[in-house]
C-alpha positions as CSV (number, residue, x, y, z in Angstrom):
1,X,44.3,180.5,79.4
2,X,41.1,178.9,81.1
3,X,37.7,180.4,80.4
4,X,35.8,181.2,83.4
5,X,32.4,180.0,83.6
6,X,29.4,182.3,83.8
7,X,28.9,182.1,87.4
8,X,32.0,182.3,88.2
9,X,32.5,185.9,86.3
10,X,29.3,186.9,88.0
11,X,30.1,186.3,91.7
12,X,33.5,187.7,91.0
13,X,32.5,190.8,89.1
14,X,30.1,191.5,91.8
15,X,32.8,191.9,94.5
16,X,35.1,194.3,92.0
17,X,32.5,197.0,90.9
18,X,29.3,197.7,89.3
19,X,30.3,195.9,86.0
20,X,28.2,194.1,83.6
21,X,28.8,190.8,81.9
22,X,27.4,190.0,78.7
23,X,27.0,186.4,78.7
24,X,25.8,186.2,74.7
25,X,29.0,188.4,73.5
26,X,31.8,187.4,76.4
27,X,32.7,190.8,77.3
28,X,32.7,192.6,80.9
29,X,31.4,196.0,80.4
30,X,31.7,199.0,82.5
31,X,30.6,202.8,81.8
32,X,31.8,206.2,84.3
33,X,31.2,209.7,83.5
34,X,33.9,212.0,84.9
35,X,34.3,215.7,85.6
36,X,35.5,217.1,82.2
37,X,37.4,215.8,78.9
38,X,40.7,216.3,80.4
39,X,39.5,214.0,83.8
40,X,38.6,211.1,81.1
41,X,41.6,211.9,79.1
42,X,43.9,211.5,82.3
43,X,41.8,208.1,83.0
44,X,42.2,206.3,80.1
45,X,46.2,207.1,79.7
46,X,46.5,205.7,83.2
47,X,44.2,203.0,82.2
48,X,46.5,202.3,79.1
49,X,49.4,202.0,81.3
50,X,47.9,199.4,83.4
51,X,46.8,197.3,80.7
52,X,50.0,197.5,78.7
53,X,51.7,196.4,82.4
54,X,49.4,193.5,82.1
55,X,49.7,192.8,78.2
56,X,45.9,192.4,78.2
57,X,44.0,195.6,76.1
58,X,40.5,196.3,76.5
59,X,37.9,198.3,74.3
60,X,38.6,201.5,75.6
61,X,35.6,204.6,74.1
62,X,35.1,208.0,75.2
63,X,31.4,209.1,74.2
64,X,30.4,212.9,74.3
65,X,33.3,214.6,76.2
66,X,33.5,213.0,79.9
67,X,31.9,209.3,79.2
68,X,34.1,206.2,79.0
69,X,32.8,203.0,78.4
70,X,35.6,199.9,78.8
71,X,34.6,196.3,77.2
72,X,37.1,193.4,78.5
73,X,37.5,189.8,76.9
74,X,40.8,187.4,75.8
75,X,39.6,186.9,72.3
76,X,41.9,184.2,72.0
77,X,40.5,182.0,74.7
78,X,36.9,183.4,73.5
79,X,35.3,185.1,76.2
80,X,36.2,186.0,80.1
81,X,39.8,185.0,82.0
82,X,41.7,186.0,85.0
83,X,43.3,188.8,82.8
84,X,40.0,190.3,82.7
85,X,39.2,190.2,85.9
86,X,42.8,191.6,86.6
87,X,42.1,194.6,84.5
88,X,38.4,195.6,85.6
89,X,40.3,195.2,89.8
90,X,43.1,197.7,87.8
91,X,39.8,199.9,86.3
92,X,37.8,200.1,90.0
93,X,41.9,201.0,91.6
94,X,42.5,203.6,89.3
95,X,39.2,204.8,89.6
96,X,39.3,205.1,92.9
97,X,41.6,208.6,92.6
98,X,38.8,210.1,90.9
99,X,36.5,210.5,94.1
């Protein structure tokens, strides 16, 4: 799996959603508040589902009761690859029933 370079992860991010790339650590990062518990709940299930379809499992935290914070990397290649760009484009889709 080819790393993607730093530019590269930036320009693309940019055109997915408002996620943030730490350069120092390798990670994508990416924080939403919903309505309730049971709205973040119902998230991060369908969010599980996606990943598993894509074998690629982010850091997946709920904070307080309606605050989710998702941190993306392919440890084994050591920072930022096409998986993780394929699961934050899989976050923002999922997301988007949540208008």
């Amino acid at each position: 799996m080819d790393l993607l370079k730093d530019e590269d992860i930036t320009n693309r991010i940019r055109m997915i959603g408002p996620w943030d790339y730490d350069s120092e650590d390798k990670i994508l990062i990416r924080e939403t508040m919903f309505k309730d518990f049971m709205e973040a709940m119902g998230f991060l299930n369908k969010l599980a589902e996606a990943a598993e379809q894509l074998n690629h499992h982010p850091d997946m935290t709920l904070c307080e009761y309606n605050r989710v914070i998702i941190t993306t990397t392919t440890h084994d290649a050591g920072g930022i690859t096409d998986n993780d760009i394929r699961l934050t484009q899989g976050f923002e889709e999922i997301l988007e029933g949540y208008d």
